[in-house]
PyMOL Python script that loads the backbone (N, CA, C, O; Angstrom):
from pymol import cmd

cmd.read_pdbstr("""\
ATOM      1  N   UNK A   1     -31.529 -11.557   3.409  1.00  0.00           N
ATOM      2  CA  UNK A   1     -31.283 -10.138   3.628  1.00  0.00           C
ATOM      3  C   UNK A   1     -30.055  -9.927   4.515  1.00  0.00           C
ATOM      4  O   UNK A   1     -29.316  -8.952   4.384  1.00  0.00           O
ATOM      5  N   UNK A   2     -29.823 -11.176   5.696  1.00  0.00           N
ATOM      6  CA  UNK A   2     -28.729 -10.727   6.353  1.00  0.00           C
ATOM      7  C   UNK A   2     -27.349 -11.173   5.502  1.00  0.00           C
ATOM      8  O   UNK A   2     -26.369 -10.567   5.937  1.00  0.00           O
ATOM      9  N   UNK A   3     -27.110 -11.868   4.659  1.00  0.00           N
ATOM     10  CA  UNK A   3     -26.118 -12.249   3.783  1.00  0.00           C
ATOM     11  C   UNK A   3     -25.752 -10.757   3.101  1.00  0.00           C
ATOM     12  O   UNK A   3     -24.586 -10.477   2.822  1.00  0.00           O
ATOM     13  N   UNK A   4     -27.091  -9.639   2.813  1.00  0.00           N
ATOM     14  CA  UNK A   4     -26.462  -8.627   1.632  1.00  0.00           C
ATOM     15  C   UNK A   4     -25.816  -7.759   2.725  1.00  0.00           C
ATOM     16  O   UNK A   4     -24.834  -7.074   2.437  1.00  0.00           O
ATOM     17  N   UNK A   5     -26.376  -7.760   4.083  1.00  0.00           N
ATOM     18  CA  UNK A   5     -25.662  -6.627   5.123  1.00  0.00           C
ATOM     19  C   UNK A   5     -24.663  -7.177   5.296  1.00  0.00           C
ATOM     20  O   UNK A   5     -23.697  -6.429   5.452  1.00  0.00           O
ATOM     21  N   UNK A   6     -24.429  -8.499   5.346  1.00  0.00           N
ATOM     22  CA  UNK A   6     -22.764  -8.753   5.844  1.00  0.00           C
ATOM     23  C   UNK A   6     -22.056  -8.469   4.396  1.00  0.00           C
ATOM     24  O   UNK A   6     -20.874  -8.143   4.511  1.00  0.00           O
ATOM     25  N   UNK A   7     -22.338  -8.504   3.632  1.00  0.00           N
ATOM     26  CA  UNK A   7     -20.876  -8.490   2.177  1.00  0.00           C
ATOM     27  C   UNK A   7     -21.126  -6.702   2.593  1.00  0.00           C
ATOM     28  O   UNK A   7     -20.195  -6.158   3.188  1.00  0.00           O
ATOM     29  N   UNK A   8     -22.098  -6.049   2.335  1.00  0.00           N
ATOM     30  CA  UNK A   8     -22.212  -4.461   2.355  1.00  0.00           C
ATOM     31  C   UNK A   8     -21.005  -3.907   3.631  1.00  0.00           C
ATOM     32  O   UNK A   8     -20.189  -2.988   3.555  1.00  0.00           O
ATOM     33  N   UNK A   9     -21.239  -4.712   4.588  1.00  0.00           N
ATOM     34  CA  UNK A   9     -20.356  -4.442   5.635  1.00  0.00           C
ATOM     35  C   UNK A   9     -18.857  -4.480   5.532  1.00  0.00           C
ATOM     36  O   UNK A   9     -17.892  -3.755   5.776  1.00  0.00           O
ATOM     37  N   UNK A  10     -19.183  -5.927   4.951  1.00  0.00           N
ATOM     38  CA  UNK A  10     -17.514  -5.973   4.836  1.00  0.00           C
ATOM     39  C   UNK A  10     -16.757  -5.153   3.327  1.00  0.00           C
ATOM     40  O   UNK A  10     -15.574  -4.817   3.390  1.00  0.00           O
ATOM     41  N   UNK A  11     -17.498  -4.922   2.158  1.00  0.00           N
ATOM     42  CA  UNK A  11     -16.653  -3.891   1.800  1.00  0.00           C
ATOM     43  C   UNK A  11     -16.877  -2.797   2.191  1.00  0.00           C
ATOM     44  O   UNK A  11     -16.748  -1.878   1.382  1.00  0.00           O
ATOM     45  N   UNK A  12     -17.193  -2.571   3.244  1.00  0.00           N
ATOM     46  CA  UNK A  12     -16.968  -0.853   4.222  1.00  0.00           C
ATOM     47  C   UNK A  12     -15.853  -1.347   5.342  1.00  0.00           C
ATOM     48  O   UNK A  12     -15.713  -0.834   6.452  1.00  0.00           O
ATOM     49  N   UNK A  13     -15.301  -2.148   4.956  1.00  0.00           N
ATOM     50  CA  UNK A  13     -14.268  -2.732   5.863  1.00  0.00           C
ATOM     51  C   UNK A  13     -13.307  -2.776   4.931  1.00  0.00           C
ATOM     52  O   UNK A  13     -12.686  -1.783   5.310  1.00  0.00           O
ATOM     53  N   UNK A  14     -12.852  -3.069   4.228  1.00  0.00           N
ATOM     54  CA  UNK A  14     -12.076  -3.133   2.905  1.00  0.00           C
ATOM     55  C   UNK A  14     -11.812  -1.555   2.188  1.00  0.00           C
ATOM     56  O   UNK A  14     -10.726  -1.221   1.713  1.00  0.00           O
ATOM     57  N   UNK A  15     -12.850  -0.812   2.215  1.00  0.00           N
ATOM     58  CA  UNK A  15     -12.485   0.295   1.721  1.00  0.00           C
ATOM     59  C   UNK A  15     -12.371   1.283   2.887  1.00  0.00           C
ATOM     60  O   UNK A  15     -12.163   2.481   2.693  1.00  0.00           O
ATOM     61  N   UNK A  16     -12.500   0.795   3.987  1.00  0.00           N
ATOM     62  CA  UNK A  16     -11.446   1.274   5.170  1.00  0.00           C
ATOM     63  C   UNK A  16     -10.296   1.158   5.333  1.00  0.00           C
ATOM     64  O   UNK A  16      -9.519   2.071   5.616  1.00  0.00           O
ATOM     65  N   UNK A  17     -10.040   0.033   5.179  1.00  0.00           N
ATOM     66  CA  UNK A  17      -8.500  -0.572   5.507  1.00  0.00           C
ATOM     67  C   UNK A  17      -7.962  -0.164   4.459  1.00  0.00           C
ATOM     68  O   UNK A  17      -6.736  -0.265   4.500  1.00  0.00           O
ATOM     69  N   UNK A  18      -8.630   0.532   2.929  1.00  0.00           N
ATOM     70  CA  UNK A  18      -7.708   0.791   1.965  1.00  0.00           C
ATOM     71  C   UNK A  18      -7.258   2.390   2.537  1.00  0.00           C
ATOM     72  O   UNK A  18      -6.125   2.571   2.983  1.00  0.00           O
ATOM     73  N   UNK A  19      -7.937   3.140   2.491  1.00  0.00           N
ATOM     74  CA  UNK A  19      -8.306   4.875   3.368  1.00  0.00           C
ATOM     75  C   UNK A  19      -6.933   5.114   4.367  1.00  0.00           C
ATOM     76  O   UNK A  19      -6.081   6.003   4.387  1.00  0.00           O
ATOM     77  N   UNK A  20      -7.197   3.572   5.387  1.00  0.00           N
ATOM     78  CA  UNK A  20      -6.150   3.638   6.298  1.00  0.00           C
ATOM     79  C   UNK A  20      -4.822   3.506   5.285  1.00  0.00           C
ATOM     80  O   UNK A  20      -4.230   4.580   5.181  1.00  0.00           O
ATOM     81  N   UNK A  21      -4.218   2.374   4.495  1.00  0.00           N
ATOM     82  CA  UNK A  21      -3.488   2.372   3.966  1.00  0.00           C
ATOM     83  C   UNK A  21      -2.893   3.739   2.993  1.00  0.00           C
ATOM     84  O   UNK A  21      -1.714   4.009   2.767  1.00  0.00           O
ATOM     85  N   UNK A  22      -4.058   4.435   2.545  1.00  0.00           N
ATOM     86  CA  UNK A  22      -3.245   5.708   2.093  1.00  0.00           C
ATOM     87  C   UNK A  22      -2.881   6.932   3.526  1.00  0.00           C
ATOM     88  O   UNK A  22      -1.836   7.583   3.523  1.00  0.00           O
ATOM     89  N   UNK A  23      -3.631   7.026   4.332  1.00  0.00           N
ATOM     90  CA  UNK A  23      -3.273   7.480   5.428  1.00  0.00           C
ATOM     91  C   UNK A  23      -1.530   7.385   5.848  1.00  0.00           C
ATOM     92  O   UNK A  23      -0.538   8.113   5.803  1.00  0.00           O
ATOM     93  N   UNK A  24      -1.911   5.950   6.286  1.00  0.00           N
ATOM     94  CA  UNK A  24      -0.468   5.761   6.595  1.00  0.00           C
ATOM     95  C   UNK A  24       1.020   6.193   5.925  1.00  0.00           C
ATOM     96  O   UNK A  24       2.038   6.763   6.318  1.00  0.00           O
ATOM     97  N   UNK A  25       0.365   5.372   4.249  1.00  0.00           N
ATOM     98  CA  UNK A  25       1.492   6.204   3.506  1.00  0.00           C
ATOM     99  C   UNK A  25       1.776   7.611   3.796  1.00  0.00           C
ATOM    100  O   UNK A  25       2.938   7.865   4.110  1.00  0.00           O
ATOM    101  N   UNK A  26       0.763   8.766   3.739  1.00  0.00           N
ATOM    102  CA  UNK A  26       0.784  10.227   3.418  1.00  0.00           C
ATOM    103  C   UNK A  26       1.682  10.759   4.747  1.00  0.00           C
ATOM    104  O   UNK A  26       2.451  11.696   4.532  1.00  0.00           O
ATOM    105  N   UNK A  27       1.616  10.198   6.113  1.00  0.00           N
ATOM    106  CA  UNK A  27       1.800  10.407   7.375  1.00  0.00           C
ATOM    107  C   UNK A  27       2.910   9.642   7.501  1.00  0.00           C
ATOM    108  O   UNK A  27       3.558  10.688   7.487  1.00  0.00           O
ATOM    109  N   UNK A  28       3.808   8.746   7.618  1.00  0.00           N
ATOM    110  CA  UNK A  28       4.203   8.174   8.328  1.00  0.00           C
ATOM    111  C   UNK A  28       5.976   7.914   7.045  1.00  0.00           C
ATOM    112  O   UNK A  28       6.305   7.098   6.184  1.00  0.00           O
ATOM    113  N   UNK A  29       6.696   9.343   7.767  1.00  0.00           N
ATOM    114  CA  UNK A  29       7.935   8.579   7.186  1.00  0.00           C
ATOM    115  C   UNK A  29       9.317   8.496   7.719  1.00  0.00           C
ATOM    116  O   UNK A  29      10.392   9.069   7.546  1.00  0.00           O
ATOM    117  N   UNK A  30       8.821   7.523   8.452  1.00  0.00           N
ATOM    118  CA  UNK A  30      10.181   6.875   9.372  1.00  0.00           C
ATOM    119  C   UNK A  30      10.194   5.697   8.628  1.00  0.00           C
ATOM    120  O   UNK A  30      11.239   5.047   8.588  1.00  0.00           O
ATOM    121  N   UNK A  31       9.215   5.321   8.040  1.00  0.00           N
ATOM    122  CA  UNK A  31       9.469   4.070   7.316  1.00  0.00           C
ATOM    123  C   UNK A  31       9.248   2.812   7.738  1.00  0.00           C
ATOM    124  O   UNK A  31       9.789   1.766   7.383  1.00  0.00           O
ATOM    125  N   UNK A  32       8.067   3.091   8.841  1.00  0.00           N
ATOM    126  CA  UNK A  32       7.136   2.243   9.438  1.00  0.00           C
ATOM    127  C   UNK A  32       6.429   1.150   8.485  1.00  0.00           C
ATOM    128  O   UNK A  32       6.108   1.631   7.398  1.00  0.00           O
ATOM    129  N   UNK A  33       6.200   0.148   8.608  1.00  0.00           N
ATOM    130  CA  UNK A  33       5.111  -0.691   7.858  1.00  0.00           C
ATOM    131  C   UNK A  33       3.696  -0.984   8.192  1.00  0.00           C
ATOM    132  O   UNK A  33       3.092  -2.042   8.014  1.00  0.00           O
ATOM    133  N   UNK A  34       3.164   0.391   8.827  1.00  0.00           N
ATOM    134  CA  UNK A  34       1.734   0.146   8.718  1.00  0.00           C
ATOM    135  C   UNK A  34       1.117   0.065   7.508  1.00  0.00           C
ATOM    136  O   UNK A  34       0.171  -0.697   7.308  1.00  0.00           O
ATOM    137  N   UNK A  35       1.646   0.894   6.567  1.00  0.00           N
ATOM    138  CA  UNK A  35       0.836   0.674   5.361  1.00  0.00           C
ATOM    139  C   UNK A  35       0.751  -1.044   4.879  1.00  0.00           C
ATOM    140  O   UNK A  35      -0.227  -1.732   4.585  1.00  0.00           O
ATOM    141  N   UNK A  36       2.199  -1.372   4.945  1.00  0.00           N
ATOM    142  CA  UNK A  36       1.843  -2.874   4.251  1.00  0.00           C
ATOM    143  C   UNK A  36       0.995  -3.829   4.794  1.00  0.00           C
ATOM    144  O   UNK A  36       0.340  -4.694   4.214  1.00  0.00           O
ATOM    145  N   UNK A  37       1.105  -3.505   6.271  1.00  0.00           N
ATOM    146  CA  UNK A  37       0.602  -4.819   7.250  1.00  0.00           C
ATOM    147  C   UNK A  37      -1.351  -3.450   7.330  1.00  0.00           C
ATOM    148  O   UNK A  37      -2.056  -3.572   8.332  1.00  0.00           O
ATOM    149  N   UNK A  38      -1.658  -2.730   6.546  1.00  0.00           N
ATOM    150  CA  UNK A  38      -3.155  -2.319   6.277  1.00  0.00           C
ATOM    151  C   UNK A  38      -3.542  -3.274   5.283  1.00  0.00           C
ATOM    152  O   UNK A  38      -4.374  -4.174   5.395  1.00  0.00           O
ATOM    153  N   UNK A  39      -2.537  -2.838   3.879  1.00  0.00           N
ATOM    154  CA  UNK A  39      -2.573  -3.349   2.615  1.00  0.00           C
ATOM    155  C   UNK A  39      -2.829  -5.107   2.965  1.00  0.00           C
ATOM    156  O   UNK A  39      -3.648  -5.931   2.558  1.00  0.00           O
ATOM    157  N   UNK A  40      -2.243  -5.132   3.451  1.00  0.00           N
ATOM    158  CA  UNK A  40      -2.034  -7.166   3.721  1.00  0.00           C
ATOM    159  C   UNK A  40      -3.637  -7.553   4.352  1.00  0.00           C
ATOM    160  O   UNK A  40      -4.196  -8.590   3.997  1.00  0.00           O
ATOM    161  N   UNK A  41      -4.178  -6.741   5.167  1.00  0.00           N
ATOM    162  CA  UNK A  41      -5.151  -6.873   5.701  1.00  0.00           C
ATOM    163  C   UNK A  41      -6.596  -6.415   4.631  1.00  0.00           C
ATOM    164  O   UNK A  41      -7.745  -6.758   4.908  1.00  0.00           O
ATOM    165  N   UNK A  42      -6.320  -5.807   3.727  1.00  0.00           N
ATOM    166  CA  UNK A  42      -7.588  -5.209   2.783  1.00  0.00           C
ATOM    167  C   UNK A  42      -7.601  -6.945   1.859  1.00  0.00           C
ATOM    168  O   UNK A  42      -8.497  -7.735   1.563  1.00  0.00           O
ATOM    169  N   UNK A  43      -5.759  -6.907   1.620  1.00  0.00           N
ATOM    170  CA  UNK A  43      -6.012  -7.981   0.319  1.00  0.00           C
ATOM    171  C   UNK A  43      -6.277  -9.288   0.779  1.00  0.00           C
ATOM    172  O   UNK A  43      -6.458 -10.138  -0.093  1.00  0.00           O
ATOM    173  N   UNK A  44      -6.351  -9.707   2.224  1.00  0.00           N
ATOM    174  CA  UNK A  44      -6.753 -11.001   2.982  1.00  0.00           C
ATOM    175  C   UNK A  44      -8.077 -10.823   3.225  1.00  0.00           C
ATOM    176  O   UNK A  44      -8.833 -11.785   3.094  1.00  0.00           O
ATOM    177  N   UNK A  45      -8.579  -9.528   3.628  1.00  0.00           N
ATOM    178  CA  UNK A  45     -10.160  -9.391   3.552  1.00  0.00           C
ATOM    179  C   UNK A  45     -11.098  -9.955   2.219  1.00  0.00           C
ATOM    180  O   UNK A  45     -11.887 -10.897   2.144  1.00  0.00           O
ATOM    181  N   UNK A  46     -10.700  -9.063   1.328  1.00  0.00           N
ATOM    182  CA  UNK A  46     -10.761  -9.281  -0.018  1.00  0.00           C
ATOM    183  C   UNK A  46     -10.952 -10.976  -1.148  1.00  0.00           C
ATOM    184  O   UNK A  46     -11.804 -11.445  -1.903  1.00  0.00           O
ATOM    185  N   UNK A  47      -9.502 -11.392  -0.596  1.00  0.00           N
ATOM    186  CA  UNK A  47      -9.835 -12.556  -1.088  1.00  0.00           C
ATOM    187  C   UNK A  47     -10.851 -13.829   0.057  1.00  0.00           C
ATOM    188  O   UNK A  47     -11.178 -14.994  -0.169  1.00  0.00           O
ATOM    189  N   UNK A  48     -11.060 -13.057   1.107  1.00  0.00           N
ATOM    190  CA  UNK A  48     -12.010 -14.009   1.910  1.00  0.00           C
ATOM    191  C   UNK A  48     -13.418 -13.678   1.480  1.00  0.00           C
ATOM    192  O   UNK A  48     -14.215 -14.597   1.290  1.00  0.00           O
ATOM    193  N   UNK A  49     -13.820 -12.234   1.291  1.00  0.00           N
ATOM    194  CA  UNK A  49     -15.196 -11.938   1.263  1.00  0.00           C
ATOM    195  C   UNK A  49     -15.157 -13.047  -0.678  1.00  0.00           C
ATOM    196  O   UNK A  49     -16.013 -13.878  -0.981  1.00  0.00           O
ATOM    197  N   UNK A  50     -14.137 -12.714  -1.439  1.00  0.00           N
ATOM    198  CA  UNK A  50     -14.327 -13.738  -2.643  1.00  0.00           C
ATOM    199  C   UNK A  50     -14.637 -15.077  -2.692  1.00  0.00           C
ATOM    200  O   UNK A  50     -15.142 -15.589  -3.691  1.00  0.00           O
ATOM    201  N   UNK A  51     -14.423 -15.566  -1.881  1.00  0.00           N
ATOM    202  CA  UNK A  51     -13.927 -17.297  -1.478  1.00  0.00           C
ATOM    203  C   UNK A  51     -15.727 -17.115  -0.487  1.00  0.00           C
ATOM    204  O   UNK A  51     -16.472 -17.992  -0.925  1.00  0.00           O
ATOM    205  N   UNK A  52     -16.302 -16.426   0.391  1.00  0.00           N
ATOM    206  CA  UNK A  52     -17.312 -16.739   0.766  1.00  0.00           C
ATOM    207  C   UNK A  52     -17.925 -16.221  -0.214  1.00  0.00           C
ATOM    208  O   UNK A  52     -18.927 -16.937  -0.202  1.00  0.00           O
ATOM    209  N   UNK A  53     -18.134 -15.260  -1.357  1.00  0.00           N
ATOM    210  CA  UNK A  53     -19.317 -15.101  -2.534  1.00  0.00           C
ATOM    211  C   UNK A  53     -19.133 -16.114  -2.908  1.00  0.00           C
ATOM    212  O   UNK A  53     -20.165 -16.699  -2.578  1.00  0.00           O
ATOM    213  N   UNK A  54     -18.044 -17.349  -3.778  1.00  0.00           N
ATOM    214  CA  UNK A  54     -18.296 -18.406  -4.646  1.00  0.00           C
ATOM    215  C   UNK A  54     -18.859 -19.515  -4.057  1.00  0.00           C
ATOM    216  O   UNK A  54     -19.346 -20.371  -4.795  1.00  0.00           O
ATOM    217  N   UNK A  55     -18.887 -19.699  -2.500  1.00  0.00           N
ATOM    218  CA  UNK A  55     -18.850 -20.862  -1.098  1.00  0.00           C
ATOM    219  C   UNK A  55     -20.220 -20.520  -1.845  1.00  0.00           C
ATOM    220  O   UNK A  55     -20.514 -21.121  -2.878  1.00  0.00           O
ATOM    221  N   UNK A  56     -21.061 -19.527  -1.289  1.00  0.00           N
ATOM    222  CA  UNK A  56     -22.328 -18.844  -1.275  1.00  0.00           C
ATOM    223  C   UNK A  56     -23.395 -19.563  -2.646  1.00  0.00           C
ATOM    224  O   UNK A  56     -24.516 -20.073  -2.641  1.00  0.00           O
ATOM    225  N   UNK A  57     -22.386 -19.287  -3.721  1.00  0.00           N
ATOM    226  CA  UNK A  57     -22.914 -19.222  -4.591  1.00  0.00           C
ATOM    227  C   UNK A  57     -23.498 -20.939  -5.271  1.00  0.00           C
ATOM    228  O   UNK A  57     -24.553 -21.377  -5.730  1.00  0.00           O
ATOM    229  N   UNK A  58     -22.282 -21.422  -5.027  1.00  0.00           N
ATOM    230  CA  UNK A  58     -22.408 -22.860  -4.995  1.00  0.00           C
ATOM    231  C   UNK A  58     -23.654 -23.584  -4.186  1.00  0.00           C
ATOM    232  O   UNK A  58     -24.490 -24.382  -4.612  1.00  0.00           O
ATOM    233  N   UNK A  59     -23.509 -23.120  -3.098  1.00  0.00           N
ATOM    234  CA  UNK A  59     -24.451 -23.722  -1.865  1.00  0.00           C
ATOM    235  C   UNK A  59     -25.628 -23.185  -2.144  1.00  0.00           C
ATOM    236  O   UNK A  59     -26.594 -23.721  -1.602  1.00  0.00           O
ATOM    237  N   UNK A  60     -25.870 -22.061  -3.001  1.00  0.00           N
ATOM    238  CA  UNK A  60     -27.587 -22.107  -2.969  1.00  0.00           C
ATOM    239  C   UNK A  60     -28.076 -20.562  -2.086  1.00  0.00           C
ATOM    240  O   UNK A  60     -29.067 -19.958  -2.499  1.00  0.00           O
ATOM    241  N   UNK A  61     -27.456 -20.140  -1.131  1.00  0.00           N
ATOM    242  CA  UNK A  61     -27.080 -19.178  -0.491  1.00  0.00           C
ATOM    243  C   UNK A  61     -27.360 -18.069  -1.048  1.00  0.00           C
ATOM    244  O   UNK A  61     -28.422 -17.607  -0.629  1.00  0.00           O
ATOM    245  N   UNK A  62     -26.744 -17.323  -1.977  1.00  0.00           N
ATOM    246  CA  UNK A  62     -26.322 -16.516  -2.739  1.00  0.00           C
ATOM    247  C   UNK A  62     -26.934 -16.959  -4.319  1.00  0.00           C
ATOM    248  O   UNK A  62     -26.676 -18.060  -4.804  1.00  0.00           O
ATOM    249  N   UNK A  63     -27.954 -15.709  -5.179  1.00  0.00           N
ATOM    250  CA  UNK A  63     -28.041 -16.581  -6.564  1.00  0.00           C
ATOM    251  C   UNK A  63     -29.111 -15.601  -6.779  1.00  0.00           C
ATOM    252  O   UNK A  63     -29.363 -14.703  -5.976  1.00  0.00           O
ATOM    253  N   UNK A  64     -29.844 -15.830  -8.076  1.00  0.00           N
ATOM    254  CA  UNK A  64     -31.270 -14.778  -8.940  1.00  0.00           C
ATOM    255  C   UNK A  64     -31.727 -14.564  -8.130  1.00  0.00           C
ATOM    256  O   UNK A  64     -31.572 -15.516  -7.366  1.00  0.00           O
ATOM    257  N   UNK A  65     -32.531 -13.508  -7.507  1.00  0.00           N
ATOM    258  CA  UNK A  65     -33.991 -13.546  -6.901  1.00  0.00           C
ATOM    259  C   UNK A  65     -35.038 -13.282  -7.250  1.00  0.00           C
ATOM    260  O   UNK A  65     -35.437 -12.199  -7.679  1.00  0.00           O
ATOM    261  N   UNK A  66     -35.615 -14.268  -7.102  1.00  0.00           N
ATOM    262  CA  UNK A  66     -37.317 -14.437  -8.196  1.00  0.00           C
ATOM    263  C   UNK A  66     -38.429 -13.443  -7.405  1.00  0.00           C
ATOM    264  O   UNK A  66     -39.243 -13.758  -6.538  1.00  0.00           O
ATOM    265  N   UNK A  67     -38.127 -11.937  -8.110  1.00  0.00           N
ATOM    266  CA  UNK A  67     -39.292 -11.093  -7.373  1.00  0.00           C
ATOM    267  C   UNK A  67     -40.542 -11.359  -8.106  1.00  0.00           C
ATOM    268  O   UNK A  67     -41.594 -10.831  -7.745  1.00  0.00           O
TER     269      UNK A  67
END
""", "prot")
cmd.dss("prot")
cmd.show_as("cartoon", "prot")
cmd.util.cbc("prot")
cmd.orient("prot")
């Protein structure tokens, strides 16, 4: 159960950092790079929460659940 709160968490972290990234764009034109260095941070989130679902999945962790 604590494995589904942490992925649940972290894409509420991911679709934060995306929110922020349009933020930034809409606001900010001096031509700052918050948006990229948000963006850089959603798509490093992203491919980590991926890389721990397959870790997960392999190991036994993560898989059917026999209700």
């Amino acid at each position: 159960m604590l494995i589904k709160v942490i992925i649940v968490l972290a894409l509420f972290v991911i679709v934060g950092s995306l929110f922020s990234a349009l933020f930034f764009l809409a606001k900010d034109k001096s031509g700052s790079d918050r948006t990229v260095k948000a963006l850089t941070i959603r798509i490093g989130l992203s491919i980590t929460l991926f890389i721990l679902l397959i870790l997960g999945y392999y190991f036994g962790i993560l898989g059917q659940s026999h209700m």
